[in-house]
VODO-531425 format. One line per field, with one value per residue: residue number from 1; x, y, z of N, C-alpha, C, O in turn. Coordinates in nm, 2 decimals, m for minus. Each point is the difference from the previous one (the first is absolute). Layout:
% residues N
num	NUM; ...
n.X	X; ...
n.Y	Y; ...
n.Z	Z; ...
ca.X	X; ...
ca.Y	Y; ...
ca.Z	Z; ...
c.X	X; ...
c.Y	Y; ...
c.Z	Z; ...
o.X	X; ...
o.Y	Y; ...
o.Z	Z; ...
% end
This chain:
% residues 211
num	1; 2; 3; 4; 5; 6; 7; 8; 9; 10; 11; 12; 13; 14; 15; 16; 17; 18; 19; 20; 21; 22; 23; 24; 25; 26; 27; 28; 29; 30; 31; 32; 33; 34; 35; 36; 37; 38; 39; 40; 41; 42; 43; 44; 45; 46; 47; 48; 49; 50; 51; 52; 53; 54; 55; 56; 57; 58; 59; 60; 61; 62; 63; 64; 65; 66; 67; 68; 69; 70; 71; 72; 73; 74; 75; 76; 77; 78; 79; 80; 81; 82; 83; 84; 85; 86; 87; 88; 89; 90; 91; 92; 93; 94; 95; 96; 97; 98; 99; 100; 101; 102; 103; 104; 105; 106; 107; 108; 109; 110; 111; 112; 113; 114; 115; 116; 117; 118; 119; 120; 121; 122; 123; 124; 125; 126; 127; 128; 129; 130; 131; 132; 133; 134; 135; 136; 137; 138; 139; 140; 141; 142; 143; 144; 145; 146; 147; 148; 149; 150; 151; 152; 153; 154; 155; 156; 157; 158; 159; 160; 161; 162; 163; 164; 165; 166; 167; 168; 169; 170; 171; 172; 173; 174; 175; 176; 177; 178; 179; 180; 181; 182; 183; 184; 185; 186; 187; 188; 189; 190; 191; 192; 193; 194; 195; 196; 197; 198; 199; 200; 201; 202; 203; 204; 205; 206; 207; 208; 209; 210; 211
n.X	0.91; m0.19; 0.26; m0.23; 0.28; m0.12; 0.13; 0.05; 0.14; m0.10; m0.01; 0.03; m0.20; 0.12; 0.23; m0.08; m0.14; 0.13; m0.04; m0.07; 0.02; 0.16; m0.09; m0.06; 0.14; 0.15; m0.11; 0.11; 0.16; m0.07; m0.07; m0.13; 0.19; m0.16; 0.22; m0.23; 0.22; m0.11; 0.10; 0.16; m0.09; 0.09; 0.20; m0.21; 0.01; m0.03; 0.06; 0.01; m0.01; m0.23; 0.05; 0.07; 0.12; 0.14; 0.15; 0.09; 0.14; 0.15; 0.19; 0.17; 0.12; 0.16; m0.01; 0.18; m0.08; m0.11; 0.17; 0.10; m0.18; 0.09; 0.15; 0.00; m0.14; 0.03; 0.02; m0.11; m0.10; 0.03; m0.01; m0.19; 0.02; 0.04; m0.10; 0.21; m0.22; m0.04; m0.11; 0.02; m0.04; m0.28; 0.18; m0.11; m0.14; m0.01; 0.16; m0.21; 0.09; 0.19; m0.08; m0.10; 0.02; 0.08; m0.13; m0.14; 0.16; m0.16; m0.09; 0.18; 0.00; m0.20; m0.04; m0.27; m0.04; 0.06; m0.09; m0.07; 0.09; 0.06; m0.10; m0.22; 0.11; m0.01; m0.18; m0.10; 0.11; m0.05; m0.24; m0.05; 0.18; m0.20; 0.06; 0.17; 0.09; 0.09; m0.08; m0.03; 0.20; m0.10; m0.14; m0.01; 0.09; m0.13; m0.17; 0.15; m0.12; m0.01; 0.10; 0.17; m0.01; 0.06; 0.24; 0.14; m0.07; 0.16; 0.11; m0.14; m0.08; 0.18; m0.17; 0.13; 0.11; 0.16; 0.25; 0.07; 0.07; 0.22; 0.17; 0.03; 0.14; 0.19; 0.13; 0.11; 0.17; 0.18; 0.16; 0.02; 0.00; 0.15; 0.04; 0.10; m0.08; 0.19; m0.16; 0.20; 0.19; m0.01; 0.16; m0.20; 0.22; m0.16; 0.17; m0.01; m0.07; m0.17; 0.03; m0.01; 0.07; 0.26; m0.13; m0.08; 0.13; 0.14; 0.02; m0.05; 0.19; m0.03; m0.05; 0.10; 0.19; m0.03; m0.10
n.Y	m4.92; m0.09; m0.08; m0.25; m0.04; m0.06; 0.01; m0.01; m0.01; m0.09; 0.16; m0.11; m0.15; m0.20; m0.12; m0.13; m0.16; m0.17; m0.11; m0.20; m0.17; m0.16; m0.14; m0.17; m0.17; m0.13; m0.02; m0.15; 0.08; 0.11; m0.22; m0.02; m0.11; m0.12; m0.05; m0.05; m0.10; m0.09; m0.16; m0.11; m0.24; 0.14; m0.07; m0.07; m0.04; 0.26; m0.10; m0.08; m0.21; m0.07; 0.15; m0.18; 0.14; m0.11; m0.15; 0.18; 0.04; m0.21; 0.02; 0.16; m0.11; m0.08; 0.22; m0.01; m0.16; m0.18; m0.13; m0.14; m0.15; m0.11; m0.16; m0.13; m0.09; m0.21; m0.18; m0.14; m0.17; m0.16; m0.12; m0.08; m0.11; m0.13; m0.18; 0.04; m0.03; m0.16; m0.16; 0.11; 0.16; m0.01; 0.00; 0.21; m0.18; 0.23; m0.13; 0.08; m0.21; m0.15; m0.15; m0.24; m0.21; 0.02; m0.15; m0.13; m0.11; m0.11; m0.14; m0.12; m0.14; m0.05; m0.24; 0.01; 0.21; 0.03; 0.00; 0.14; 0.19; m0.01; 0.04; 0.10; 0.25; m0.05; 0.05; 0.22; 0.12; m0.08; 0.04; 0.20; 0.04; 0.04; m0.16; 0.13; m0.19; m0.19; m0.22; m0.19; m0.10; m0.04; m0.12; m0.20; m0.18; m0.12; m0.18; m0.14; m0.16; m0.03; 0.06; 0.15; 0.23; 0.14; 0.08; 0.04; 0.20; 0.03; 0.09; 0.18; m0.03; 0.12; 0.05; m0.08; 0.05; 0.16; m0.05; m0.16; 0.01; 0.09; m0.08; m0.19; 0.13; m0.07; m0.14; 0.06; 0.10; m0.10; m0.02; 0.07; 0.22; m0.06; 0.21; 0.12; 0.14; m0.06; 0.06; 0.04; m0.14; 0.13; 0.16; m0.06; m0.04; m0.08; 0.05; m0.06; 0.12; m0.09; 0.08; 0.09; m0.23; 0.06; m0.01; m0.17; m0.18; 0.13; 0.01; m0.22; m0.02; 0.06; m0.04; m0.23; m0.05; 0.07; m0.17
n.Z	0.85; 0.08; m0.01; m0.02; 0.06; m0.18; 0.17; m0.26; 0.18; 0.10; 0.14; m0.18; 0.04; 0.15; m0.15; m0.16; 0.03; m0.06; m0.20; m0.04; 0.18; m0.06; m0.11; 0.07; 0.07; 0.00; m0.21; 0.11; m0.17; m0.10; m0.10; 0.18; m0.03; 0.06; m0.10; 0.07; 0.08; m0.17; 0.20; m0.17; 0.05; m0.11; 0.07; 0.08; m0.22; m0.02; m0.18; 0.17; m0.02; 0.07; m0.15; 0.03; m0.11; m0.09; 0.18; 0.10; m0.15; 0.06; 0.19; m0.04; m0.14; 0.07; 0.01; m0.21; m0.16; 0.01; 0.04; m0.09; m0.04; 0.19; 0.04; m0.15; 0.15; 0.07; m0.16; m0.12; 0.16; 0.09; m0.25; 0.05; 0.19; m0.20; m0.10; m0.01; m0.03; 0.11; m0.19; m0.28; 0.15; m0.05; 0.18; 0.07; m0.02; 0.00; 0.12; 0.00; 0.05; m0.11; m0.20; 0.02; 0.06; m0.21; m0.11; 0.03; m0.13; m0.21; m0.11; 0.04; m0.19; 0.05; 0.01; 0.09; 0.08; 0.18; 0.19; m0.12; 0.08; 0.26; 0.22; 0.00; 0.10; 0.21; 0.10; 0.05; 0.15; 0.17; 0.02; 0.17; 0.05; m0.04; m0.08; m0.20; 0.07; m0.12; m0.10; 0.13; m0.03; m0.16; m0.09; 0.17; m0.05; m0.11; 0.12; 0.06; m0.14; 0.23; m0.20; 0.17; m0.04; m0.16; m0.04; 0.14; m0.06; m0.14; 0.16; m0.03; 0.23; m0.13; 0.18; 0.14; 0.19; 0.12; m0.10; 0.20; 0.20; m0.10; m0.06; 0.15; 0.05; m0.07; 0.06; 0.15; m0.08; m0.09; 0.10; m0.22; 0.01; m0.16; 0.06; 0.18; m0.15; 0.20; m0.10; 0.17; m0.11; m0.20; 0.02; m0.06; m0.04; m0.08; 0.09; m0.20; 0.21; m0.10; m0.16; m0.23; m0.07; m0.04; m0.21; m0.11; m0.06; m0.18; m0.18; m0.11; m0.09; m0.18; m0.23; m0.09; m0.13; m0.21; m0.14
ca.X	m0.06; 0.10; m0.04; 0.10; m0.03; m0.04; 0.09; 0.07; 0.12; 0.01; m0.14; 0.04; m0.14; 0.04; 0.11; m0.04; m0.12; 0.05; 0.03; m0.14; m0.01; 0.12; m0.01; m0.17; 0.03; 0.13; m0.11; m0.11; 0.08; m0.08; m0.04; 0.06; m0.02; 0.04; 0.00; 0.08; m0.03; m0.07; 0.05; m0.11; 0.07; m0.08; 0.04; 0.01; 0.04; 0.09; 0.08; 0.10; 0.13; m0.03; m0.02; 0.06; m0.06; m0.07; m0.06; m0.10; m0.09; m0.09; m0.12; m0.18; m0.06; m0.03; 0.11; 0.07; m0.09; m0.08; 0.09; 0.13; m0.13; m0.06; 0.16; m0.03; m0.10; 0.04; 0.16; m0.11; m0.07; 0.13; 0.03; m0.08; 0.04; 0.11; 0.04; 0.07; m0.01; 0.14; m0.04; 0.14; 0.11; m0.02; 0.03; m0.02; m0.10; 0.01; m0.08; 0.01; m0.01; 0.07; m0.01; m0.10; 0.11; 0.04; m0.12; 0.01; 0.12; 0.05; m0.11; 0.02; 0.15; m0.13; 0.04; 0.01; m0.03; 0.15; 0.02; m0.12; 0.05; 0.10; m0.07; m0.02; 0.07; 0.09; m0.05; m0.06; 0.12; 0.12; 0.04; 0.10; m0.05; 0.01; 0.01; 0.14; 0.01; 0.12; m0.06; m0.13; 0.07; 0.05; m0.11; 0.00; 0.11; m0.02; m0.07; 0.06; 0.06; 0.15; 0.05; 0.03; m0.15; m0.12; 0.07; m0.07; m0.15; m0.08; 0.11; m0.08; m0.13; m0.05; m0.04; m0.06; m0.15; m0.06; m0.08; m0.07; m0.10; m0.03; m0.05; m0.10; m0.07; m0.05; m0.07; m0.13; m0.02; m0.09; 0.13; 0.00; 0.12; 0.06; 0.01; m0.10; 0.02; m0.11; 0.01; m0.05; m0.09; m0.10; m0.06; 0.12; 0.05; 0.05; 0.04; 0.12; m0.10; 0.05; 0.04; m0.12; m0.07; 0.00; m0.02; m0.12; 0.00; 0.07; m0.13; m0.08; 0.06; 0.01; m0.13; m0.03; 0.09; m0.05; m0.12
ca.Y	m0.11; m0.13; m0.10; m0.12; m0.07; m0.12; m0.09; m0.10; 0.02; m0.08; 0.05; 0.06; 0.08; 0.12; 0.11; 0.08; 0.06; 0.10; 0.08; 0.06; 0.05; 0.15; 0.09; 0.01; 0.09; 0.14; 0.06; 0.02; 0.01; 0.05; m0.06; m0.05; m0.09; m0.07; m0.09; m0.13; m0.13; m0.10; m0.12; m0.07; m0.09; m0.05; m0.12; m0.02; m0.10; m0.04; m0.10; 0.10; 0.06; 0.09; m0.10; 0.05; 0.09; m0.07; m0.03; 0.08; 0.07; m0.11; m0.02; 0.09; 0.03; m0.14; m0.04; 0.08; 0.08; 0.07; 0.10; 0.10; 0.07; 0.05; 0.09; 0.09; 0.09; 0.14; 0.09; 0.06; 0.04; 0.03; 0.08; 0.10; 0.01; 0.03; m0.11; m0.08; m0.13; m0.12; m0.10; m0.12; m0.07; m0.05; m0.13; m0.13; 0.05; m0.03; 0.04; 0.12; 0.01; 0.07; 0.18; 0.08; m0.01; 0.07; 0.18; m0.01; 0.01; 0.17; 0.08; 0.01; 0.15; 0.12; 0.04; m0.10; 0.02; m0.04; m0.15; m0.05; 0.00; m0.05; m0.14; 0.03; m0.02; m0.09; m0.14; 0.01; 0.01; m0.11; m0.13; m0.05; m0.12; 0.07; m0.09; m0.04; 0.08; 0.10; 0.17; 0.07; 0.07; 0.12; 0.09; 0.09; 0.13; 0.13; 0.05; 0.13; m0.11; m0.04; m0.12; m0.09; m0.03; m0.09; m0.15; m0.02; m0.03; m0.07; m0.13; m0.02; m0.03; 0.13; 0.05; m0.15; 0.02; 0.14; 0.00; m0.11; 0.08; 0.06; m0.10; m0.04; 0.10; 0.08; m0.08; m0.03; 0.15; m0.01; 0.12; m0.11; 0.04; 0.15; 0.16; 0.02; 0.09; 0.05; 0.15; 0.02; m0.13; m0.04; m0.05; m0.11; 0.00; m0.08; m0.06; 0.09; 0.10; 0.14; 0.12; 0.03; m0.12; m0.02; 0.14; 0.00; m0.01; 0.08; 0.12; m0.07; m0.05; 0.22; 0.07; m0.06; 0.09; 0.11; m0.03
ca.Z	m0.06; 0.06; m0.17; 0.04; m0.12; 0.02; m0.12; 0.01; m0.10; m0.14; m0.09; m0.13; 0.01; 0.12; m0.03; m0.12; 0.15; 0.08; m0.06; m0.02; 0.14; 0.06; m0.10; 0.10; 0.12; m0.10; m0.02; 0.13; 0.10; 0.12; 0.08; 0.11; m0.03; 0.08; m0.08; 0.02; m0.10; 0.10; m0.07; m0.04; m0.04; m0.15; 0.03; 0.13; 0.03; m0.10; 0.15; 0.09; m0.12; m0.14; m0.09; m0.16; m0.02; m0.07; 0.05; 0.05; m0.10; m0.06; 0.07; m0.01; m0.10; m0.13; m0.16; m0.02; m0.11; 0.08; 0.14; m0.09; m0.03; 0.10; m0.02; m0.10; 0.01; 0.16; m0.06; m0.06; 0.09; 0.06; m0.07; m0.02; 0.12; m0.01; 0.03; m0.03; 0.01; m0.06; 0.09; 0.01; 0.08; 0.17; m0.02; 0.14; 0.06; 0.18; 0.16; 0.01; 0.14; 0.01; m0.08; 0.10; 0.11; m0.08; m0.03; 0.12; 0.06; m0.03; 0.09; 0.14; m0.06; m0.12; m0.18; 0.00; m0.18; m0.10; m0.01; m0.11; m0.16; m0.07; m0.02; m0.11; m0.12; m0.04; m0.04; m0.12; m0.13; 0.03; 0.03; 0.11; 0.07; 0.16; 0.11; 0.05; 0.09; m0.05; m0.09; 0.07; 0.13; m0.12; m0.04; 0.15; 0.01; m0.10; 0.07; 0.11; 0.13; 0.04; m0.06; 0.09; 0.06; m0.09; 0.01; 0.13; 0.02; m0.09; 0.02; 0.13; m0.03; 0.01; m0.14; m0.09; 0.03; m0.09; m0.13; m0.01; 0.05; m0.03; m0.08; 0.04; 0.06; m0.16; m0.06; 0.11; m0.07; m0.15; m0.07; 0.00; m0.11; 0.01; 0.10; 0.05; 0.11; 0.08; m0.01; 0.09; 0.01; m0.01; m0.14; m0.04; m0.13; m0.02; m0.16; m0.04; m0.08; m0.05; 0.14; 0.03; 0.08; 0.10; 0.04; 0.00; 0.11; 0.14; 0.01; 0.08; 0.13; 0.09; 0.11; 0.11; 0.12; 0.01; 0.05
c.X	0.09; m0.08; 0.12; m0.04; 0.03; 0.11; 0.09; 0.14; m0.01; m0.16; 0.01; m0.09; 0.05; 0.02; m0.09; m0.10; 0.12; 0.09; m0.15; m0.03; 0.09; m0.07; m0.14; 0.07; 0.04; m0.12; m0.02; 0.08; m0.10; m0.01; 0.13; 0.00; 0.10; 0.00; 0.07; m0.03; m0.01; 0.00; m0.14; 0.06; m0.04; 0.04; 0.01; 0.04; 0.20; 0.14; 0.10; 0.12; m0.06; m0.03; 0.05; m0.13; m0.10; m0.07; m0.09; m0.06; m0.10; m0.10; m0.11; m0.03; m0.02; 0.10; 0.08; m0.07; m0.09; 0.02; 0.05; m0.12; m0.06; 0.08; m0.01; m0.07; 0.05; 0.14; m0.06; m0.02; 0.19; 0.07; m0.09; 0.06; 0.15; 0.05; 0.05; 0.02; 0.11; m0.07; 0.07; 0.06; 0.03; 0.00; m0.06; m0.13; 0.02; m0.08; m0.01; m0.03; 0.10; 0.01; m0.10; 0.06; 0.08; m0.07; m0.01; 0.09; 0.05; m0.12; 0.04; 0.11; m0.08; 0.09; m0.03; m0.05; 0.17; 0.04; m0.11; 0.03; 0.14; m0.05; m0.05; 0.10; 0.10; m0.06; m0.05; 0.08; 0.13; m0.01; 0.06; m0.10; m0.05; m0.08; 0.11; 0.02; 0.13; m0.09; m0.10; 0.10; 0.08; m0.09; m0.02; 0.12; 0.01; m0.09; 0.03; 0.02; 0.13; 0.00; m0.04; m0.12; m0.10; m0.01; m0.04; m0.11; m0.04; 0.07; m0.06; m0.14; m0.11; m0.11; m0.11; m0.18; m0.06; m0.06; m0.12; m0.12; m0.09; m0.07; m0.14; m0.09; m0.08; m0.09; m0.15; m0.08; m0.09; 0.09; 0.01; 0.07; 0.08; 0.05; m0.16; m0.02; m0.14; m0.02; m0.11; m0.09; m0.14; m0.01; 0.12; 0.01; 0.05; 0.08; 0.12; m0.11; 0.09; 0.05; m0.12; m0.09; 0.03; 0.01; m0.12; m0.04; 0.05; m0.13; m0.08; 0.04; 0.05; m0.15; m0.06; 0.04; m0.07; m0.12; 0.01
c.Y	m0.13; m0.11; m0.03; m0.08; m0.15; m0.07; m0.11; 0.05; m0.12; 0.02; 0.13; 0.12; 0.11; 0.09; 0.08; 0.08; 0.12; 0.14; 0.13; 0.09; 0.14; 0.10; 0.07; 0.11; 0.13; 0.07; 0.07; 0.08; 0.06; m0.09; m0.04; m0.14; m0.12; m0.15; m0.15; m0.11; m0.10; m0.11; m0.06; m0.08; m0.04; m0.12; m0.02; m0.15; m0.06; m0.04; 0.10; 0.04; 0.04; m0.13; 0.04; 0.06; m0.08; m0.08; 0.06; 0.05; m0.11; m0.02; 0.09; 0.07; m0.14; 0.00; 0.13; 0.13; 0.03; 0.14; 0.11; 0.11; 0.10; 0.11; 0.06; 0.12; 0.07; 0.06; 0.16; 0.19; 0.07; 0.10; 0.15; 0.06; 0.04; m0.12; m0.09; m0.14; m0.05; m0.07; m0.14; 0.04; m0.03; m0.20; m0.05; 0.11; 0.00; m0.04; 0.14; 0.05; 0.11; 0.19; 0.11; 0.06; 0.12; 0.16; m0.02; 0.08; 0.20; 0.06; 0.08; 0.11; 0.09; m0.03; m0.11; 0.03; 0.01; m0.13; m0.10; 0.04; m0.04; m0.20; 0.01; m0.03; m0.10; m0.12; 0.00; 0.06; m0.02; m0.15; m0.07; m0.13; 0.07; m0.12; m0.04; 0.13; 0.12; 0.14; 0.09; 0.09; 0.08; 0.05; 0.10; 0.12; 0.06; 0.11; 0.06; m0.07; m0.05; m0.17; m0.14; m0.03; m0.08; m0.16; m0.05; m0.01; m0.08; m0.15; m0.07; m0.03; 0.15; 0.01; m0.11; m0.03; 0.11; m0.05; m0.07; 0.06; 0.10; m0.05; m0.03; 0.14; 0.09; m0.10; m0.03; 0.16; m0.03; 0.00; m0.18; m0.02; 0.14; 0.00; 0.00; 0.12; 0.09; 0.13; 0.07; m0.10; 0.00; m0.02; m0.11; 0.04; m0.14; m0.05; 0.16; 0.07; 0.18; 0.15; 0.02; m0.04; 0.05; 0.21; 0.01; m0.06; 0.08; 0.09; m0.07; 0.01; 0.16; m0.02; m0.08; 0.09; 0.12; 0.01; m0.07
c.Z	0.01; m0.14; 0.08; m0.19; 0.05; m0.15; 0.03; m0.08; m0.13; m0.10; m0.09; 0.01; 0.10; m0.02; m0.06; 0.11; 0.08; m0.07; m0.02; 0.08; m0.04; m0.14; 0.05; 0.09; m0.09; 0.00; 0.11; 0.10; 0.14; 0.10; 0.06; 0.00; 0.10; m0.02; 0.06; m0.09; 0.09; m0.10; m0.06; m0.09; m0.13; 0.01; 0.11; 0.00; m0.08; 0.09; 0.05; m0.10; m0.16; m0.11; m0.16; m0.07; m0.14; 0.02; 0.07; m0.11; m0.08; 0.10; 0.04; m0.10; m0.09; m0.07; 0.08; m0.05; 0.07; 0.09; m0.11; m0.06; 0.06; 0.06; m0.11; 0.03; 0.11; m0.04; m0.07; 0.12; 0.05; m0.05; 0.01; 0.11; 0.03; 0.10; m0.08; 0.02; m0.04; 0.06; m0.02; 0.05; 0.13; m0.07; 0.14; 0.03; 0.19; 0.07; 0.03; 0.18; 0.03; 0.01; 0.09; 0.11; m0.01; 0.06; 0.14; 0.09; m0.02; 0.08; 0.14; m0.02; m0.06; m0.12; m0.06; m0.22; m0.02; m0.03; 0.01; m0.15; m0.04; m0.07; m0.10; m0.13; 0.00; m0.03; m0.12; m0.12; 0.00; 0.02; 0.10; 0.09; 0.13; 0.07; 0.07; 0.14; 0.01; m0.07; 0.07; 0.08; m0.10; 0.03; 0.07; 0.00; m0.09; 0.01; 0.11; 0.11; 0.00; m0.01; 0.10; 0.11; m0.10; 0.01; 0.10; 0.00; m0.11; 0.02; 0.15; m0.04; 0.10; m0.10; m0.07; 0.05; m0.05; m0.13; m0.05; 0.04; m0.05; m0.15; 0.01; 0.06; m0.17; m0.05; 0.08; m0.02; m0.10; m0.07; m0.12; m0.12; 0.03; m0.11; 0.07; 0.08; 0.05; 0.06; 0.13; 0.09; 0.00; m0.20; m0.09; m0.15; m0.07; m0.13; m0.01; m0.10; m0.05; 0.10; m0.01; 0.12; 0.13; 0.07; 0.05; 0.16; 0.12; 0.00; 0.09; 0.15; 0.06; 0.01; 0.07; 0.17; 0.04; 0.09; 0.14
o.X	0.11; m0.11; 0.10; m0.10; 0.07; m0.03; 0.02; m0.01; 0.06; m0.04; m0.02; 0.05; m0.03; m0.07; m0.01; 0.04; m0.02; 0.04; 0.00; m0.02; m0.04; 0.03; m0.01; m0.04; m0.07; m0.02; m0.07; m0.03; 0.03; 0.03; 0.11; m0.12; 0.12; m0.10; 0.12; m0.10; 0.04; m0.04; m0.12; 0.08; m0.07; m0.10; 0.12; 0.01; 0.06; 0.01; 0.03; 0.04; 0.08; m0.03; m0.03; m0.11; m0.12; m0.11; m0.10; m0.12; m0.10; m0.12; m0.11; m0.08; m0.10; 0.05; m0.03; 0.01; 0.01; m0.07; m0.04; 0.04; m0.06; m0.04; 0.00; 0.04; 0.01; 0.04; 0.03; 0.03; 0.03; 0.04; 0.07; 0.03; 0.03; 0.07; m0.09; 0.11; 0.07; 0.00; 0.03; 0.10; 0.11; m0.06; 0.03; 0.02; 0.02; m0.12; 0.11; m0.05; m0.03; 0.02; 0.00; 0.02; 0.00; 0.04; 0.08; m0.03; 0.06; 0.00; m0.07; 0.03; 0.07; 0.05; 0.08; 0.00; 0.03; 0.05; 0.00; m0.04; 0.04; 0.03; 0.08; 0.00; 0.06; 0.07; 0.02; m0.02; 0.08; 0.09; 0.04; m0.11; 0.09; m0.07; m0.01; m0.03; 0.00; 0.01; m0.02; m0.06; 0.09; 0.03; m0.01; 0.00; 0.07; 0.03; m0.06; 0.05; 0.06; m0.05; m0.07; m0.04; m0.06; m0.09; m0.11; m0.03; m0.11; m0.03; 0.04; m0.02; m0.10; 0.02; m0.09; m0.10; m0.09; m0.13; m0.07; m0.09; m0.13; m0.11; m0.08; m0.12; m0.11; m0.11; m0.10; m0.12; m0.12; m0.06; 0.00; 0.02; m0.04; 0.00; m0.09; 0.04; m0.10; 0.09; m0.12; m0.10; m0.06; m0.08; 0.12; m0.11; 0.12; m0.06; 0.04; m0.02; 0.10; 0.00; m0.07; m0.07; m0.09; 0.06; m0.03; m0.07; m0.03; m0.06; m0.02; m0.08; 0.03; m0.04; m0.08; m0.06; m0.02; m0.01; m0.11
o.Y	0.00; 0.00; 0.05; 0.00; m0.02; m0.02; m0.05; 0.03; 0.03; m0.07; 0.11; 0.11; 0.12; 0.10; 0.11; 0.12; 0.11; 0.09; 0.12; 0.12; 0.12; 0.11; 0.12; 0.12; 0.10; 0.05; 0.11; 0.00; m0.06; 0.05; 0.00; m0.02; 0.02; m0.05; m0.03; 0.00; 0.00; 0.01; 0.02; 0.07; m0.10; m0.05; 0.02; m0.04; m0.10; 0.04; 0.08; 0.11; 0.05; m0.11; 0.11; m0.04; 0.04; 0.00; m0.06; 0.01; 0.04; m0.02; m0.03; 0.09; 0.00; m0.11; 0.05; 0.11; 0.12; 0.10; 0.11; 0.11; 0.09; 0.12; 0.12; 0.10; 0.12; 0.11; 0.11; 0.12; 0.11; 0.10; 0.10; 0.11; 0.07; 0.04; m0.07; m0.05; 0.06; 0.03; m0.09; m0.07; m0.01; m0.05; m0.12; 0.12; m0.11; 0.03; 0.03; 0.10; 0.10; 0.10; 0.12; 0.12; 0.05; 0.10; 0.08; 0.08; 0.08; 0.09; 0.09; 0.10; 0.07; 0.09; m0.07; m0.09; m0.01; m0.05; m0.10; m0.08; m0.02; m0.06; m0.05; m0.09; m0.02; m0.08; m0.09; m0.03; 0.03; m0.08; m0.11; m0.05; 0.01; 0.05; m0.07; 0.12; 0.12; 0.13; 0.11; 0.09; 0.05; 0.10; 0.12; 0.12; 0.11; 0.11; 0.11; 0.04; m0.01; m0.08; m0.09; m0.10; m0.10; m0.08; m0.06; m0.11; m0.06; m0.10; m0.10; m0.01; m0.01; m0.02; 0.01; m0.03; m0.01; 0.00; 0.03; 0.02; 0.01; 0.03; 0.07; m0.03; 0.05; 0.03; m0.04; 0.00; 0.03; 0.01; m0.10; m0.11; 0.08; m0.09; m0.06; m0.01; 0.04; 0.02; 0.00; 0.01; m0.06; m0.08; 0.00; 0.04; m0.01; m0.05; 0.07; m0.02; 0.08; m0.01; m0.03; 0.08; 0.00; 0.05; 0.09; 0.06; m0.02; 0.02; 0.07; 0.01; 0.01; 0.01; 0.06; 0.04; 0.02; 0.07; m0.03
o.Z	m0.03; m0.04; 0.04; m0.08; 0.10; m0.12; 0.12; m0.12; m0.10; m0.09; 0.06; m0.01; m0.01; 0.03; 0.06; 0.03; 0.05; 0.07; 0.01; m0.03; 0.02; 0.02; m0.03; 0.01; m0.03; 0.11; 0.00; 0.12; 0.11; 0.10; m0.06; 0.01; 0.00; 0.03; m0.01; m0.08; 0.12; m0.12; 0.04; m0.08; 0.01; m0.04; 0.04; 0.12; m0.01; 0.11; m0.08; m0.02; m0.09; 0.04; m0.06; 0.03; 0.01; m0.05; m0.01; 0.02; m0.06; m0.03; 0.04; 0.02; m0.07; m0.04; 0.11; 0.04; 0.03; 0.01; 0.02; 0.00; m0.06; 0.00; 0.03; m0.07; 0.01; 0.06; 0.03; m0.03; m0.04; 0.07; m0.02; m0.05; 0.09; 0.09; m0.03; 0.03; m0.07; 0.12; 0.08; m0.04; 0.07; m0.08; 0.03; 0.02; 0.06; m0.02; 0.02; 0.04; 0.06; 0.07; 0.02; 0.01; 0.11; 0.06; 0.05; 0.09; 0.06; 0.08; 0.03; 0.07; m0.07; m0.06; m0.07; m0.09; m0.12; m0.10; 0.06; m0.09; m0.11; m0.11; m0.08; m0.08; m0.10; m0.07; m0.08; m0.12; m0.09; 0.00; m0.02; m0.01; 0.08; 0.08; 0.11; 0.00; 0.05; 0.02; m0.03; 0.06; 0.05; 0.06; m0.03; 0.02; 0.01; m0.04; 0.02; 0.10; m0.10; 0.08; m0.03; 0.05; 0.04; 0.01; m0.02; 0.03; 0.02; m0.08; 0.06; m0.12; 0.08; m0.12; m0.08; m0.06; m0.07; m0.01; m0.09; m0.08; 0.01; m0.02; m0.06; m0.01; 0.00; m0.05; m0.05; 0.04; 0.00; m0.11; 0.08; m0.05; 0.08; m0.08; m0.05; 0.11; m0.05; 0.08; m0.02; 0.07; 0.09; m0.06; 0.00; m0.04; 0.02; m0.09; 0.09; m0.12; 0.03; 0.12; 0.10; 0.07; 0.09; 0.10; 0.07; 0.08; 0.12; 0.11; 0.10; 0.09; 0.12; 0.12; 0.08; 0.10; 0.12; 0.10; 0.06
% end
């Protein structure tokens, strides 16, 4: 069973969709399962170096309060998952070109779900900056990538059409929020749905196959 997911490292809904996903799978050990991540920009306009994190939270939500509300509820959702939100202590919302660029890079080494959750958890319970390129080339080598290779390609303009591309390729899909996953590319899941949600669909998607 081939599930392309459709995310952003700086999307809260991702982490939690993707935790859901591994608890959906765990149920299912039987299936054979085959997993790419595929770029998509919740800020396609946000400037190359990021933006202070309050200023980005006044301008797409209105207030602090408004946002801190809202956050309230996906902390809520996180905790059920065994996700540790720390959203006071993300101080720079990213450009997430980089980070794509990133999964990309792992994709070519098969570890592109390790380094999708190191992204995840450092941004989201640490607070890291992963638009910095120092940290994007930690990440990678924690992930199993060689420091000195990562550095290089993200210090390059490797990658920068792929994500872009691929970008614009989800969105000309339909794809127009995330998490988004696509299950044998034909059935779509949208949002951070329950395991339930996404057992129902593997059954859809064996006897589609079947027939």
């Amino acid at each position: 069973m081939l599930i392309d997911i459709v995310s952003d490292a700086v999307c809260p809904w991702c982490y939690v969709g993707k935790r859901r996903l591994e608890a959906a799978l765990a149920a299912r050990p039987e299936l054979s399962v085959e997993i790419h991540w595929h770029a998509f920009q919740l800020n396609p306009g946000m400037p190359e170096e990021g933006m202070d994190r309050e200023s980005y939270l006044t301008t797409k939500f209105g207030s602090a309060a408004r946002a801190a509300s809202i956050y309230n509820d996906i902390e809520q959702a996180g905790a059920q998952e065994g996700i540790a939100f720390a959203f006071d202590s993300i101080r720079r919302t990213p450009n997430t070109i980089k980070a794509h660029r990133l999964i990309l890079l792992a994709g070519k080494h098969d570890i592109q779900d390790a380094v999708v959750e190191l992204l995840f958890r450092h941004y989201f319970t640490q607070g890291a900056d992963i638009g910095d390129t120092d940290r994007l080339v930690a990440i990678a080598a924690e992930a199993g990538i060689e420091a000195g290779l990562a550095g290089d390609y993200l210090n390059s303009d490797e990658g920068i059409e792929e994500v872009t591309s691929e970008d614009r390729r989800m969105r000309h899909i339909g794809v127009t929020g995330v998490p988004c996953f696509i299950i044998d590319k034909r059935f779509a899941i949208s949002g951070a749905q329950s395991p339930e949600v996404f057992q129902r669909i593997f059954d859809t998607a064996i006897a589609a196959a079947a027939e």
